[in-house]
C-alpha positions as CSV (number, residue, x, y, z in Angstrom):
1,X,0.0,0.0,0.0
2,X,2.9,2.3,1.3
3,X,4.3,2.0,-2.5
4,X,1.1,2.6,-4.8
5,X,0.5,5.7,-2.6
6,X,3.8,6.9,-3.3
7,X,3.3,6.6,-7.0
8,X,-0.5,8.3,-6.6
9,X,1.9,11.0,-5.3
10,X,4.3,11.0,-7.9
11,X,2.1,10.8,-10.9
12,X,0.0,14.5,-9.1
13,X,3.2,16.3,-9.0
14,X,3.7,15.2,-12.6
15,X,0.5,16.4,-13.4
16,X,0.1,19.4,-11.7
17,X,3.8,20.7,-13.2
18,X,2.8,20.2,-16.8
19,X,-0.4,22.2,-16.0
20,X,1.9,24.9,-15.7
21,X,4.0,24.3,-19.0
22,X,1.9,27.1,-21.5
23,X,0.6,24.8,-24.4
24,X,3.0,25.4,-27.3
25,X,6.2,26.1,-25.4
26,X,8.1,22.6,-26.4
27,X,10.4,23.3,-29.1
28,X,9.9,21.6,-31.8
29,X,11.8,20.8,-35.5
30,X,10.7,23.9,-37.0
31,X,11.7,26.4,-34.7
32,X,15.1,25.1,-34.4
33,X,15.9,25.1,-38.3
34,X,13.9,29.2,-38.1
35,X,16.3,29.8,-35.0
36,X,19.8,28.0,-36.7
37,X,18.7,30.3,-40.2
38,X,18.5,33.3,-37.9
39,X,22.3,32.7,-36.2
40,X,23.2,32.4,-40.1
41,X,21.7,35.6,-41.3
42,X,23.7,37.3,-38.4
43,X,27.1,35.8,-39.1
44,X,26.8,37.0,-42.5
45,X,25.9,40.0,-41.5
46,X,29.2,40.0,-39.3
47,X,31.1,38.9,-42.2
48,X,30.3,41.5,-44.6
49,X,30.9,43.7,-41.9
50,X,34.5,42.6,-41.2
51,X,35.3,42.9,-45.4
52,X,33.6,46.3,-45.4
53,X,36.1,47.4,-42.7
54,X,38.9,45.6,-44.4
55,X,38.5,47.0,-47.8
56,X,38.3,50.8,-45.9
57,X,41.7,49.1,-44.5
58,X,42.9,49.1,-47.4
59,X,42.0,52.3,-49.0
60,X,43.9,53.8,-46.5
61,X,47.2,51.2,-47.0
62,X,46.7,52.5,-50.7
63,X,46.7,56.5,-49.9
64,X,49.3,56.5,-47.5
65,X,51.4,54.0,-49.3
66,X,50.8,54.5,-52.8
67,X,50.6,51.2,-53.6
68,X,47.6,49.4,-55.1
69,X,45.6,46.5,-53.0
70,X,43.4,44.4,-53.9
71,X,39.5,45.3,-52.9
72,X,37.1,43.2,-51.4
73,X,33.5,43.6,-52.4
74,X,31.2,42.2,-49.5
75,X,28.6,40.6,-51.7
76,X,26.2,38.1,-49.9
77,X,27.1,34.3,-50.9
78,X,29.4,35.0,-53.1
79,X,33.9,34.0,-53.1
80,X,35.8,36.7,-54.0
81,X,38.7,35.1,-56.5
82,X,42.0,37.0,-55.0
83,X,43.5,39.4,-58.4
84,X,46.7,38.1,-59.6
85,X,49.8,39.5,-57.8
86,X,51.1,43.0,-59.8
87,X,54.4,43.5,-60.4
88,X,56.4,45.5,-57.9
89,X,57.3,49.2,-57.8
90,X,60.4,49.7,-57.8
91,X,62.7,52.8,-56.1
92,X,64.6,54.3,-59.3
93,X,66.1,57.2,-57.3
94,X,68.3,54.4,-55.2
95,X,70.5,51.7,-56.3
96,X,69.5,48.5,-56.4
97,X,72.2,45.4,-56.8
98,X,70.0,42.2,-58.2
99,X,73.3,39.7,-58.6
100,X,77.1,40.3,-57.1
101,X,78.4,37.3,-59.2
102,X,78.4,37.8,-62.8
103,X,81.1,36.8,-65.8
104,X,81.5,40.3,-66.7
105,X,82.3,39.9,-70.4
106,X,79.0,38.8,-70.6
107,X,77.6,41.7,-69.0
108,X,76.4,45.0,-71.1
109,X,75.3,48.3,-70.1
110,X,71.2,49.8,-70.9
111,X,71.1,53.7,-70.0
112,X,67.4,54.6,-70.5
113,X,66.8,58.3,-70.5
114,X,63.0,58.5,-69.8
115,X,63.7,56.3,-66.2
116,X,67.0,58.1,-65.2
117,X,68.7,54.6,-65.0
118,X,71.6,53.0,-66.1
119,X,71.1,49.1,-66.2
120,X,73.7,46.1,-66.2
121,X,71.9,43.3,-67.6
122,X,73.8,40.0,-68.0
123,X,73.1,37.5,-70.9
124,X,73.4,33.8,-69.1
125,X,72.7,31.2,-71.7
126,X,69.3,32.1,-73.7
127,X,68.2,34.4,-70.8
128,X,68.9,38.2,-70.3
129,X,69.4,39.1,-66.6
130,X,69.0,42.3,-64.6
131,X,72.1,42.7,-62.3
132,X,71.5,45.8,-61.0
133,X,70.5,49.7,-61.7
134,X,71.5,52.3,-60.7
135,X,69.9,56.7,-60.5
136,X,71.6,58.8,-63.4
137,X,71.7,62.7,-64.2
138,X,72.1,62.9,-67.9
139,X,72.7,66.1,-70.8
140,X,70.8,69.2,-69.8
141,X,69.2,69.6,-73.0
142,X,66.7,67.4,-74.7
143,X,67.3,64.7,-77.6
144,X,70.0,63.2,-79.6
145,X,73.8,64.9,-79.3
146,X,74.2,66.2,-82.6
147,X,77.6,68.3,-82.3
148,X,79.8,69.2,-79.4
149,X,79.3,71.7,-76.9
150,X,75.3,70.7,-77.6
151,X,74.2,69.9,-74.0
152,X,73.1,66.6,-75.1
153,X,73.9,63.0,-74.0
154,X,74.3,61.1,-77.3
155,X,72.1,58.0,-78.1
156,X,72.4,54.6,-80.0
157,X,70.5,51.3,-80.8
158,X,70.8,47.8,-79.8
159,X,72.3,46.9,-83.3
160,X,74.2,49.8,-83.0
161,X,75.9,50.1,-79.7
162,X,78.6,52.1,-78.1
163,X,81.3,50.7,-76.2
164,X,83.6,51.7,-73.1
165,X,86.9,52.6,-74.9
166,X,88.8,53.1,-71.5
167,X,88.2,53.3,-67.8
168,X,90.4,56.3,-65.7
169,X,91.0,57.0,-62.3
170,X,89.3,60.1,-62.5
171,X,88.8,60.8,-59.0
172,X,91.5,63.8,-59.0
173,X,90.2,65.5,-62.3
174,X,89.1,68.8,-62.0
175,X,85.8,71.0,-63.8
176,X,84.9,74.4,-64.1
177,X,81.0,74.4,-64.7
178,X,81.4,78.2,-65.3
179,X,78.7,78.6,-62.3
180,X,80.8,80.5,-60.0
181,X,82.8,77.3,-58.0
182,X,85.8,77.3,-59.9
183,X,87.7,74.3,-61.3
184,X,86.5,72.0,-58.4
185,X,86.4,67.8,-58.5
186,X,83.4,66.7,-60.9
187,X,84.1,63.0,-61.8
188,X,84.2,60.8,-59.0
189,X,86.5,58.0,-58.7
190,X,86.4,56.2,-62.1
191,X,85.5,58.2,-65.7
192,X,84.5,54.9,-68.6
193,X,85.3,57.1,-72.0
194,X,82.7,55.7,-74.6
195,X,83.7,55.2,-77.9
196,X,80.8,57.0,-80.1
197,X,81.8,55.6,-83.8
198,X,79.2,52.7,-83.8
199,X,75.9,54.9,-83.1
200,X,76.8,56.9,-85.4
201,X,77.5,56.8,-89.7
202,X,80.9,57.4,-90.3
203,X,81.5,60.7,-91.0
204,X,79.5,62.1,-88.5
205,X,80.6,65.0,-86.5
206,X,79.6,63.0,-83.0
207,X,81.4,60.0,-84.2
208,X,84.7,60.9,-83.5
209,X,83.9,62.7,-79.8
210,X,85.9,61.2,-77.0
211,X,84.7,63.6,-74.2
212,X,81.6,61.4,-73.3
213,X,81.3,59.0,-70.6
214,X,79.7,57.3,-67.5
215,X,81.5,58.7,-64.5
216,X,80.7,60.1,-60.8
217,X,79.4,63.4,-59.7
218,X,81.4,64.8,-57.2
219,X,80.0,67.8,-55.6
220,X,76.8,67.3,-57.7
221,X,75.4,64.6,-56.5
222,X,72.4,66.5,-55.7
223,X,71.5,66.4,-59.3
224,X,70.9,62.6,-59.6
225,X,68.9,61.9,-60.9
226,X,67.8,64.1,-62.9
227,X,69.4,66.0,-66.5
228,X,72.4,68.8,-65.8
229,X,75.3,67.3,-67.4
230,X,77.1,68.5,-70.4
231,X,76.4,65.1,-71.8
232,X,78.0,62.6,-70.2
233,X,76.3,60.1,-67.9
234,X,76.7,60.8,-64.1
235,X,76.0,58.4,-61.5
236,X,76.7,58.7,-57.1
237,X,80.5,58.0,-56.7
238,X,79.4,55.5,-54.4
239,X,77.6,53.7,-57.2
240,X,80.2,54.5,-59.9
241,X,82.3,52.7,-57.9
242,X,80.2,49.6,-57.8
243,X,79.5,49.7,-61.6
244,X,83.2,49.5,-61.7
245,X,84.2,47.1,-59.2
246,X,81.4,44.5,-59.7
247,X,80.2,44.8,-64.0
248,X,82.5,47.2,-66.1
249,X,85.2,46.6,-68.4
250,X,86.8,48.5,-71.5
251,X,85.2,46.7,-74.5
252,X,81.6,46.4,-73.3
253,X,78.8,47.6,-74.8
254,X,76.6,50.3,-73.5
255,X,72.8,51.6,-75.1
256,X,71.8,54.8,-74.6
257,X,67.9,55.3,-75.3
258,X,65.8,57.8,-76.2
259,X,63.0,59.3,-74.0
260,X,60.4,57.6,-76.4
261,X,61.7,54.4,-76.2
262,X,59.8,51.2,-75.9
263,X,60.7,48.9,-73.3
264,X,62.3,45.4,-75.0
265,X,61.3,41.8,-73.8
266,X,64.6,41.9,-71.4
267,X,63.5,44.8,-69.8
268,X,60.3,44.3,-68.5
């Protein structure tokens, strides 16, 4: 008896709780799936939050840094494919040294007058190579040298290249710019004479000038890069020297192109 009435007990208190449970208030399939979709919708709404702020990111990156990035466009359901990698941007108004090690009669010189650079690029089998470039100041006046005395920097082809004729210790030569200063040192430490006669038909009045060449820029540094010379080809004595003690020799070819000209496969 002591046992049913315990159960009598049992199954009341049973009752009279789920009196109290509201009808309804079980949850059943359908209100989990609605409450699951609803966590969704928010996470979403989080994630296209989080790209929105990113691609403000980097707007900013871009302004302050000049450099393009890559924008993210927060579009519901949808994968964003990352862009392809561009190539880059590179300092011109420093040095930069790409390979120490090179077989330097394999090496030739690319002066382009549009970037203000002088280029060593090094041919290694069926491949062209960039060893290094470096900041130049070239002729004060614009366009091909034509006679002497014209302010230009004299320019050639690829089929028709000039070559360094000699390299001087020039780092005791003396130049009066006629600017006030005196005869004071111009040249840096090394002065590579080009030989002109192959940019230019025979006969030519240019083609027989032995004033031009690639040398340093003592006490005018300030003007690489940029166009001040009389025509020759200055570079930093810092990276004259370099050019000298890593790439140069007498014999090697050296290109000098115009401002208009279009970039070959090697150089891009």
């Amino acid at each position: 008896m002591k046992r049913i009435f315990t159960l009598c007990v049992l199954c009341a208190s049973l009752l009279t709780v789920t009196a109290q449970v509201p009808l309804g208030s079980y949850p059943n399939k359908d209100s989990i799936i609605s409450a699951q979709e609803a966590q969704i919708r928010e996470l979403r709404q989080e994630r296209d939050k989080l790209r929105h702020e990113v691609d403000k990111l980097r707007q900013v990156i871009a302004t302050l840094t000049g450099v393009k990035t890559d924008t993210v466009v927060a579009k519901k359901d949808t994968v964003v494919a990352p862009a392809a990698p561009e190539k880059p941007t590179v300092d011109l108004t420093v040095s930069h040294i790409y390979r120490r090690e090179v077989v330097r009669k394999n090496c030739f010189i690319v002066i382009t007058k549009a970037n203000f650079t002088l280029s060593v690029y090094e041919v290694v089998g069926r491949d062209t190579l960039l060893a290094a470039t470096f900041p130049i100041c070239y002729g004060r006046n614009k366009g091909n040298k034509t006679t002497k005395g014209d302010g230009c920097t004299p320019e050639c082809t690829m089929a028709h290249p000039f070559t360094i004729k000699q390299i001087q210790n020039s780092s005791h030569w003396p130049h009066d710019f006629k600017d006030g200063r005196g005869s004071i040192l111009a040249y840096g430490p090394w002065f590579m004479r080009l030989d002109l006669s192959q940019g230019y038909p025979k006969g030519h009045p240019v083609a027989g000038n032995t004033s031009i060449g690639i040398h340093g820029s003592t006490n005018n540094e300030s003007s690489v890069p940029g166009q001040g010379s009389e025509g020759c080809v200055r570079l930093r004595d810092k990276d004259v020297a370099t050019l000298h003690d890593l790439y140069a020799q007498e014999g090697q070819k050296v290109i000098i192109f115009p401002v208009d000209h279009k970039p070959l496969s090697f150089e891009k």
